[in-house]
C-alpha positions in Angstrom: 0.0 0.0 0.0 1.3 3.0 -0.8 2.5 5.5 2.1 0.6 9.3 1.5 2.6 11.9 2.6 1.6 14.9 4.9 1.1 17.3 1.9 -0.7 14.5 -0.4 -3.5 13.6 2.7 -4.1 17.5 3.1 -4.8 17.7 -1.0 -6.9 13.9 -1.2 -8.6 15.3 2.0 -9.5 18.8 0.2 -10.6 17.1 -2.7 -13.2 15.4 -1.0 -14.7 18.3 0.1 -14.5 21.3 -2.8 -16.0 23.6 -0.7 -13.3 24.3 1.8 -10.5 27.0 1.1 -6.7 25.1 1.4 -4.2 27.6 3.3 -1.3 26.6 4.1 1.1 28.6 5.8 4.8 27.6 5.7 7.8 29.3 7.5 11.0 29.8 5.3 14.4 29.7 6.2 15.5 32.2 3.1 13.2 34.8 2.6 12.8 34.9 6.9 9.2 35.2 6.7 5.9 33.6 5.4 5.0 31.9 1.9 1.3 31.7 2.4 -0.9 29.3 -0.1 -4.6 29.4 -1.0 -6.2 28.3 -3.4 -10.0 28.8 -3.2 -11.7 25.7 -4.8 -11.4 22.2 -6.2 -11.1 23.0 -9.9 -8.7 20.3 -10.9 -10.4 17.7 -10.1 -14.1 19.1 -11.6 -11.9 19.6 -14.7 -10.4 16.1 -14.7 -13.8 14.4 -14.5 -15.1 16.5 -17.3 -12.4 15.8 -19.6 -13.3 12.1 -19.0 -17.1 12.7 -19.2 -16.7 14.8 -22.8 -13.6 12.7 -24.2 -12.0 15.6 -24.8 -8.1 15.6 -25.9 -6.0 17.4 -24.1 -2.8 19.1 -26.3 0.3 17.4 -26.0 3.0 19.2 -25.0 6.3 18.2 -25.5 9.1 19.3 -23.8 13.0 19.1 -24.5 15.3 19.4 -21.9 15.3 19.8 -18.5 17.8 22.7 -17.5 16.6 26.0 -16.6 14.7 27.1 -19.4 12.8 24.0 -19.7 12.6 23.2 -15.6 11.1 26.7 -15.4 8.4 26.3 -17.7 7.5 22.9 -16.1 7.3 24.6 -12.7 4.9 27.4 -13.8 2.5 25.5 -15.9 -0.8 25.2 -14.1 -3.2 24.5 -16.8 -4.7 21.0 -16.8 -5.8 20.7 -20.6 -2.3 20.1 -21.7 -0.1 16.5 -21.1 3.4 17.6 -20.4 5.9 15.0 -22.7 9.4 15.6 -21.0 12.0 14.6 -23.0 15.8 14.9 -21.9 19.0 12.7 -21.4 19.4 13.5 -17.9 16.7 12.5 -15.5 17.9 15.9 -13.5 17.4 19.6 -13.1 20.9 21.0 -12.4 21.9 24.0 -10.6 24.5 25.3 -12.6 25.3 28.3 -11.0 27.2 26.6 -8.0 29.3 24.0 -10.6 32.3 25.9 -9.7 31.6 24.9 -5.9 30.9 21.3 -6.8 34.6 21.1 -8.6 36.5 21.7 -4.9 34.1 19.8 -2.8 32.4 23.3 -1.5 29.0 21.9 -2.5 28.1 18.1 -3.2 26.8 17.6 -6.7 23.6 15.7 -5.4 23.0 19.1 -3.2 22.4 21.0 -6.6 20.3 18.6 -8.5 16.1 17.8 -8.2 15.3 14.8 -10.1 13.0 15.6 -12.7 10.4 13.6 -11.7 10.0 15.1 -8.2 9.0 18.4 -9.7 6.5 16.7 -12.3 4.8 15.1 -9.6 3.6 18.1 -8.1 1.8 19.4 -10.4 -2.0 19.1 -11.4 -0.7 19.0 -14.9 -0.4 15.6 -16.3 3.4 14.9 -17.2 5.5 12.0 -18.0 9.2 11.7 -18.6 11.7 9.8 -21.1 15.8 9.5 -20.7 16.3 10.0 -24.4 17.9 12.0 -26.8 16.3 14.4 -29.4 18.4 13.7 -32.7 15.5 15.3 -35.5 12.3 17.4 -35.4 10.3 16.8 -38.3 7.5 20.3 -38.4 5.9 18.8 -40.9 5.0 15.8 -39.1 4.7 16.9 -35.9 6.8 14.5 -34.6 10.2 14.1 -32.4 12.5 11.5 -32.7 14.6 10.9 -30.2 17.2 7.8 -28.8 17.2 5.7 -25.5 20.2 6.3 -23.7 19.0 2.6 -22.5 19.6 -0.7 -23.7 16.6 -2.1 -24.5 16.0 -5.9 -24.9 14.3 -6.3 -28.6 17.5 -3.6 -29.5 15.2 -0.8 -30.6 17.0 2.7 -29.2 14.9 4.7 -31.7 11.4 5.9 -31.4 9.2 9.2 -32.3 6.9 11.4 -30.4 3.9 13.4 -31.8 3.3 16.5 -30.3 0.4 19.4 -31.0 3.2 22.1 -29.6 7.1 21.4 -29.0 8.7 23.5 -26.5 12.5 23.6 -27.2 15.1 24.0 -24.1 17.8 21.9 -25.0 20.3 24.5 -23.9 24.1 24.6 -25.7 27.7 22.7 -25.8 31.0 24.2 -25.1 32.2 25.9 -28.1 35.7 25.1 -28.7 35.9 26.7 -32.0 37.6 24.6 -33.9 40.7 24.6 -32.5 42.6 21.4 -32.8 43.1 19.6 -29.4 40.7 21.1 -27.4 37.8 18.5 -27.6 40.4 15.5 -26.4 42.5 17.6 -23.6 40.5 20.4 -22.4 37.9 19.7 -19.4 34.4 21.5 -20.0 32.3 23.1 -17.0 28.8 22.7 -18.6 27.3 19.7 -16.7 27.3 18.0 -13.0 29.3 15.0 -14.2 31.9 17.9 -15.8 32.5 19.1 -12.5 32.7 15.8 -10.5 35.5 15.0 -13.5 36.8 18.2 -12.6 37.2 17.5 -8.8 38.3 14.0 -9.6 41.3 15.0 -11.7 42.4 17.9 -9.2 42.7 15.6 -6.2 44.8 12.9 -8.8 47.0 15.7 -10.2 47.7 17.0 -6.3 48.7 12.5 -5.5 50.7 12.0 -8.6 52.5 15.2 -7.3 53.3 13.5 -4.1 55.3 10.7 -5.6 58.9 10.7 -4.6 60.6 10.0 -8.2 58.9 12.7 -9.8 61.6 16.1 -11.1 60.9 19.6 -9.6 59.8 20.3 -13.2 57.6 17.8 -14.0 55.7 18.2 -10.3 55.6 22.1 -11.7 54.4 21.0 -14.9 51.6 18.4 -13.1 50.0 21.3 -10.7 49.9 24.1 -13.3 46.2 24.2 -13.8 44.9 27.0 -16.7 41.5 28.0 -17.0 40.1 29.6 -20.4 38.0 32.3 -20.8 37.5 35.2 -18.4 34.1 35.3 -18.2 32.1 34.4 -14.9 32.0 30.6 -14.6 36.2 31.3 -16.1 37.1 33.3 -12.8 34.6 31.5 -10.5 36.1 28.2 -10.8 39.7 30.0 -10.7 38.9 31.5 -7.2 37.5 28.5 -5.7 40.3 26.7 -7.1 43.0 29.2 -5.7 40.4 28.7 -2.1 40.7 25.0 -2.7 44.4 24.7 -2.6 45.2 27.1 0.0 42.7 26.7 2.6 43.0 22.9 2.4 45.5 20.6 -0.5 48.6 22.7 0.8 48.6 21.2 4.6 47.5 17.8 3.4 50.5 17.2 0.4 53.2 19.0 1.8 55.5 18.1 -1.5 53.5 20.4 -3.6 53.9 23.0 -1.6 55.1 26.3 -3.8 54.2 24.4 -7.1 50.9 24.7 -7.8 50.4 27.9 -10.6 46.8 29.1 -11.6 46.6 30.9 -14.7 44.0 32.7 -16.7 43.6 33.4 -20.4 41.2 35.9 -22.0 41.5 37.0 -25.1 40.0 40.3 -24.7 41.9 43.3 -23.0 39.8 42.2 -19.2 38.2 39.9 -17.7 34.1 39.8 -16.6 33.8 42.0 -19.6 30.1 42.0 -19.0 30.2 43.6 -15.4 30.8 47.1 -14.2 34.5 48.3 -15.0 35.0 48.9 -10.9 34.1 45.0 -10.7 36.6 44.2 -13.8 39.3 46.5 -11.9 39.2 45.1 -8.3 38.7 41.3 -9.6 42.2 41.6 -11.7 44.1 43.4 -8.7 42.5 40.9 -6.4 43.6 38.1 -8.2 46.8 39.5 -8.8 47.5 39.5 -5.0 46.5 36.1 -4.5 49.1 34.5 -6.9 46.6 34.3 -9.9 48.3 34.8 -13.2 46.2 36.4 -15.9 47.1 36.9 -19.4 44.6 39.3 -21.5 45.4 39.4 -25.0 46.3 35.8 -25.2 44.0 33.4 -27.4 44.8 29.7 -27.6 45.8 28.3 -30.8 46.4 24.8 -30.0 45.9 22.3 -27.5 48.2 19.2 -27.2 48.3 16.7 -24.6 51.2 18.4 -21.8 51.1 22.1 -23.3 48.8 24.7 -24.8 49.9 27.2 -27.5 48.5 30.9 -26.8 48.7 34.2 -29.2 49.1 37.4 -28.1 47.4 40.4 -30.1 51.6 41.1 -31.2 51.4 37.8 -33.0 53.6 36.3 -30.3 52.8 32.7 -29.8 54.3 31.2 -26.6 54.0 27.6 -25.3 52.6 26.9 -21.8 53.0 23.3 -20.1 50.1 22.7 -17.7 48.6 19.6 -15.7 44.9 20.3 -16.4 43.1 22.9 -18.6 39.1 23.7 -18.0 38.0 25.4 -21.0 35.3 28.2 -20.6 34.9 30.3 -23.6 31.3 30.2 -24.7 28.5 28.3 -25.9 27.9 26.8 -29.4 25.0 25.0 -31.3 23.9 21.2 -30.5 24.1 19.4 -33.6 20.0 18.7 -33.3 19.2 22.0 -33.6 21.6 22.9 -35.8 19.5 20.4 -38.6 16.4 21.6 -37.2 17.6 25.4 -38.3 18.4 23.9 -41.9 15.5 22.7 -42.2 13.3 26.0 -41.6 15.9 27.8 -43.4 17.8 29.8 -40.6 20.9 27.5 -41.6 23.4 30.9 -41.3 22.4 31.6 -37.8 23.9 30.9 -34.7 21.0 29.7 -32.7 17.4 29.6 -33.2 15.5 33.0 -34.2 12.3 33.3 -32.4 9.7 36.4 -32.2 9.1 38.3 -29.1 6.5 35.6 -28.3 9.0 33.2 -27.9 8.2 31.0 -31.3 10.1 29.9 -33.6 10.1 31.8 -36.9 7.8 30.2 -39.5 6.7 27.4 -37.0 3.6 28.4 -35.6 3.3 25.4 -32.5 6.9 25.1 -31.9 8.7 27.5 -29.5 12.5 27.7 -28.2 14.1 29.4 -25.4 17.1 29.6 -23.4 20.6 28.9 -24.4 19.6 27.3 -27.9 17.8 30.1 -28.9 17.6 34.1 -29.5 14.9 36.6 -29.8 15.1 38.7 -33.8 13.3 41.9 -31.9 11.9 43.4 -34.9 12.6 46.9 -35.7 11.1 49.7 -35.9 12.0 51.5 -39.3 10.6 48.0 -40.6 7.3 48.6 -39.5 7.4 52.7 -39.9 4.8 53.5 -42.3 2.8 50.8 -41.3 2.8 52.4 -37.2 2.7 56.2 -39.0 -0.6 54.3 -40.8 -2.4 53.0 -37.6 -1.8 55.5 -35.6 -3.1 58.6 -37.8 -6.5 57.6 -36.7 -8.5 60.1 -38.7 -6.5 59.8 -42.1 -5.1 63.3 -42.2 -1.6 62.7 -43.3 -0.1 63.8 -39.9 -0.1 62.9 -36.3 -1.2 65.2 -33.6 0.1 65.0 -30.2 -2.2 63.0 -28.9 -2.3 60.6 -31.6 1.9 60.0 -31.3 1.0 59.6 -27.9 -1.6 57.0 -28.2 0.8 55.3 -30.8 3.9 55.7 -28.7 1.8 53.7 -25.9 1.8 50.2 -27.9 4.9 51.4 -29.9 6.7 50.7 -26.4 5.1 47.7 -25.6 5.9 45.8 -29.3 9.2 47.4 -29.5 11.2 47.9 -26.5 14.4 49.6 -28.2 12.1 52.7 -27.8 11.9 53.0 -24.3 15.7 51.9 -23.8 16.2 54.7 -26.2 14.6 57.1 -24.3 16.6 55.9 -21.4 20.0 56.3 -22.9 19.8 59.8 -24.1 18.2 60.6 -20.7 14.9 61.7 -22.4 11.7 62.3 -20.4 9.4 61.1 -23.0 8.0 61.9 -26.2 8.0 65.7 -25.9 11.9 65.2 -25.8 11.8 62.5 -29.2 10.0 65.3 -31.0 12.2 67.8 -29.5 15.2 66.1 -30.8 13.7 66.1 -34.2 13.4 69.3 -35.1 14.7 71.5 -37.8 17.3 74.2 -37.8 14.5 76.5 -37.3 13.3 75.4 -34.0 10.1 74.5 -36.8 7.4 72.6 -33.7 6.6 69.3 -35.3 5.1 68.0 -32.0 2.0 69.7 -33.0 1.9 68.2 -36.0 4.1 65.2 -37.6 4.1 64.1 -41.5 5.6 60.4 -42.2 9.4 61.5 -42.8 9.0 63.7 -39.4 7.5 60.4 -37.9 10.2 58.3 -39.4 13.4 60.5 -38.4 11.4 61.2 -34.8 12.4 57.1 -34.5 15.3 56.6 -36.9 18.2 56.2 -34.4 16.0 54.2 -31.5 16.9 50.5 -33.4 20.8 50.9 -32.4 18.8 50.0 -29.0 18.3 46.8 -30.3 20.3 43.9 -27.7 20.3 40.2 -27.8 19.8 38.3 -24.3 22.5 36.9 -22.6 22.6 33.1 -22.4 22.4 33.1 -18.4 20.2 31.1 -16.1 18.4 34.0 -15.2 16.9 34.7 -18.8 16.2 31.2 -19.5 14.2 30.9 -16.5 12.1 34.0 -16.8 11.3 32.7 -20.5 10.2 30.0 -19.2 7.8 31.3 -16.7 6.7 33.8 -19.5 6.1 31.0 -22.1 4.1 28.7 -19.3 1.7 31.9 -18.2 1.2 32.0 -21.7 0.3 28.2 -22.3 -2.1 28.6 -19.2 -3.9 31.2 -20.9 -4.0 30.1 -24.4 -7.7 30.0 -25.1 -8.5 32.7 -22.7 -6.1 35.2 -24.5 -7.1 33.8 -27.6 -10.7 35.0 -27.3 -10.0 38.5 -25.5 -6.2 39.4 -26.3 -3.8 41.5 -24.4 -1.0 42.2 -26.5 -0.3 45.5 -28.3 -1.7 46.3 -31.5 -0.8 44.8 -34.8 0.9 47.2 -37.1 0.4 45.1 -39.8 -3.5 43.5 -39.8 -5.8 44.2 -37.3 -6.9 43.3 -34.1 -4.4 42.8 -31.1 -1.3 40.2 -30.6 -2.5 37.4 -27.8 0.0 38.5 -24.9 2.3 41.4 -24.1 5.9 40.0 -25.9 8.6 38.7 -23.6 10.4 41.3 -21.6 13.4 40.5 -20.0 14.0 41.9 -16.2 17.8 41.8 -15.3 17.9 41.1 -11.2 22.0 42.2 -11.1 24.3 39.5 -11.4 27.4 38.2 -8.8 31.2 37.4 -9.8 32.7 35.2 -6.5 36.2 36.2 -6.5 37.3 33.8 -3.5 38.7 34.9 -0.1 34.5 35.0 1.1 34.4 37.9 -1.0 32.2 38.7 -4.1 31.3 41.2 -6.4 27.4 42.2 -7.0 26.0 44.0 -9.8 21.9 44.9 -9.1 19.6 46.9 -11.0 20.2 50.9 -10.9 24.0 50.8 -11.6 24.2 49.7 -7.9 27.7 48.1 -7.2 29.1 46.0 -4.2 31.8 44.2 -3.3 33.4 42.5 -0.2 32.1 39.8 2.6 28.8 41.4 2.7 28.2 40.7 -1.0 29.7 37.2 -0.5 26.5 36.8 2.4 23.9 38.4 -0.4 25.3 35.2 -2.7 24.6 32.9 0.2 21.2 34.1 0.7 20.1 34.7 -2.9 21.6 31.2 -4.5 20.1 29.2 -1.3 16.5 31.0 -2.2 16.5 30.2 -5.9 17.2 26.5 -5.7 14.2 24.9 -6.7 12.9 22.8 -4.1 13.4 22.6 -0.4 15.4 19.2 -0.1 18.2 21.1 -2.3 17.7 24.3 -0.4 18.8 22.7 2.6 20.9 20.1 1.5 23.6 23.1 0.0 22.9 25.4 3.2 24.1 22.5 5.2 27.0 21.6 2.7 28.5 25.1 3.2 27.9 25.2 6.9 30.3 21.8 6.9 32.6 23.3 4.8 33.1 26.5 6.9 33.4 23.8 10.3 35.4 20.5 8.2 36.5 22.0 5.2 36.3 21.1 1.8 36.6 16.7 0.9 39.9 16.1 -0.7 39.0 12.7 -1.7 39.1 11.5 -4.8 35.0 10.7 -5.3 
């Protein structure tokens, strides 16, 4: 017989009797105060009888991947008409964030992973899950076809899956760019089992070290570890290396003592490119003082099995011996999407184009987001005479003040370069656009505006236009977006709440995707990290270092992780870090 938990009697209780209202209040160790849950009547039940009792289909939905993108959608889908397909090769939500931490034993890499099937479980939407890999998408068809990463007994890996709408999230690989020797000696920070290799090969490197017959040289050689790519997961693992071997290998294998080297290469002029310049500054001088070497300028030419081969923008190439290199310089196309893009004709692009609703271009029930895909924001001086069209309501030829105004309104809304326009040359709003506009002669074309007035009011405010970074963060407010908009499909479908259509009439279903940046940390080791947040509002030091604590411990995504990493840095700051080799 199966064993109910305390959460599943409270729900089969409250389903027996619709007419009560569930709260349930639960205290939280993050946020320090109250997560309070109602929820008012017994809907999904009433709607899962009538389904049965009208034999109508629900949409299948199917899903590919499970990192954040995918993981987040999953998590906010609420609406029962659809069956959730998941498909994915790993049976695992990952946190990748803390990967860095899993490498030196800071945090255990089953502290950052949920298994998949924990998180379907919970929700009133019917989902199942298959470990298998997506190799083709046929559009035409509607079908996936994907491979069993098990053996099966009649020796069949391959099977397809039909789908009414195929939600995308497969994420990226490392990109090595081509350069020979980097897919056979380089180690990639992408994945948990990455990291675990990672840890694995440090605490081998730090034994084989220890051995009596080896030369000064070689044991130099051996604990020379080089990291590629200064951007944030490229200087993260870096300090918590540099944390790793001074705060605990040093005292335990006394031999290596004074011959372990870190060493960075960028090829741009800094590293964390993408942060504040103070954060660049005090993260090169700070790793400068800890015994971190970083070369800017230098880009890798060639990778063999005991040295790499960097370039410096003089054309200087130099050799550089090493004992392990982790390589993190970007993200590049899976090969599955990669066909798929052939396919639908976006072969030249580097990931998959989708509009601002988050489908892909030309495929009307297939949508992508996060690392595998990008939004093509559409421009404005596309759609200018058709906007100058619309929004001259009574036909006259110009726009009045009040009709820009009105325009402007759902101008902002479908095309969000305007209002970051606005924002960059510090302009209070339209007034200022016109102002801007005018002629030598001071002329007042906010009274009234003809077409090439209209059009050279807006001419400059596409430069605004900005792809997404592939972070966590905007994968999983995509996939939030994309599941509120799944929820209410048919609801939006029948009254819609998007901004006008410049071209055709009516009104677009939802409001487009808008991306919210929440800041951003760079842990620099030492307990010390550098925040960026919203408002050009910059930090850096141990109290930054406690804002990582508290943030990262918040967004894991289900209590059983939150508490397992809370605990796993509360035994590192009492044991220290695991030097074993497991």
């Amino acid at each position: 017989m199966r064993n109910f938990s305390v959460f599943e009697r409270f729900s089969k209780a409250f389903q027996d009797h619709p007419s009560l209202t569930r709260i349930l209040v639960v205290s939280t160790i993050s946020g320090g105060g109250l997560i309070a849950y109602s929820e008012a009547n017994a809907s999904y039940g009433a709607n899962g009888a009538a389904l049965v009792e009208t034999g109508t289909r629900k949409k299948k939905v199917v899903l590919l991947g499970t990192g954040w993108a995918g993981t987040s959608f999953l998590k906010n889908l609420n609406n029962s008409q659809y069956e959730v397909q998941i498909i994915s090769p790993r049976n695992y939500f990952a946190f990748t964030p803390l990967l860095p931490s899993v490498t030196c034993g800071t945090v255990e890499a089953r502290s950052v992973v949920e298994p998949i099937r924990n998180i379907g479980r919970k929700k009133n939407v019917d989902t199942s899950y298959l470990e298998a890999e997506c190799f083709k998408i046929d559009p035409a068809s509607k079908k996936v076809f994907c491979r069993s990463k098990q053996g099966l007994s009649n020796g069949k890996k391959e099977f397809s899956v039909d789908y009414d709408y195929l939600v995308i999230a497969t994420g990226a690989q490392s990109n090595t760019f081509n350069i020979p020797g980097v897919e056979e000696n380089c180690h990639f920070l992408k994945e948990v089992e990455d990291a675990q290799k990672i840890r694995k090969t440090v605490i081998d490197l730090f034994e084989r070290a220890s051995l009596p017959e080896l030369s000064d040289e070689e044991r130099k050689r051996i604990l020379h570890f080089v990291v590629v790519g200064g951007g944030p997961t490229g200087v993260e693992f870096a300090a918590e290396l540099h944390d790793f071997v001074t705060e605990d290998l040093v005292s335990l294998y006394p031999r290596a003592k004074g011959s372990v080297r870190i060493t960075l290469l960028e090829a741009a002029d800094h590293i964390l490119t993408m942060f504040d310049k103070r954060i660049t500054e005090f993260a090169e001088e700070k790793f400068s003082r800890d015994g971190i070497d970083v070369k800017l300028g230098s880009m890798v030419t060639k990778v063999n099995e005991k040295d790499i081969a960097a370039k410096t923008k003089g054309g200087e190439v130099s050799s550089i011996p090493y004992g392990m290199i982790v390589w993190s310089t970007g993200i590049g196309t899976r090969p599955v999407i990669k066909d798929f893009m052939k396919q639908i004709g976006q072969g030249n692009r580097r990931a998959l184009a989708t509009d601002e609703w988050l489908r892909v271009e030309g495929c009307d029930s297939i949508y992508a987001l996060g690392d595998c895909a990008t939004i093509n924001q559409r421009k404005v001086m596309e759609d200018v005479s058709a906007i100058f069209s619309k929004a001259d309501k009574d036909k006259s030829g110009t726009l009045t003040l009040k009709e820009f105004q009105e325009a402007m309104d759902d101008i902002c809304v479908r095309y969000p370069q305007v209002e970051l326009y606005l924002k960059s040359k510090r302009m209070r709003g339209i007034a200022d656009l016109l102002k801007e506009a005018e002629t030598d002669d001071g002329s007042k074309k906010n009274i009234e505006l003809k077409i090439e007035e209209f059009k050279s009011a807006l001419s400059q405010v596409d430069s605004q236009v900005k792809f997404l970074p592939a972070t966590a963060q905007v994968a999983a407010q995509q996939g939030a977006y994309l599941a509120k908009c799944f929820d209410r499909m048919e609801e939006c479908e029948k009254n819609p709440e998007g901004p006008i259509r410049m071209r055709g009439e009516g009104r677009h279903r939802f409001r487009p995707f808008r991306y919210r940046h929440l800041g951003q940390f760079a842990p620099l080791g030492g307990e010390q990290t550098a925040a960026q947040l919203p408002g050009d509002w910059v930090s850096i030091g141990h109290s930054s270092q406690w804002l990582w604590y508290s943030v990262y411990a918040s967004k894991q995504v289900s209590w059983r992780t939150r508490v397992l990493v809370v605990s796993d840095w509360m035994r590192r700051f009492i044991f220290g870090r695991d030097s074993s080799s497991i």
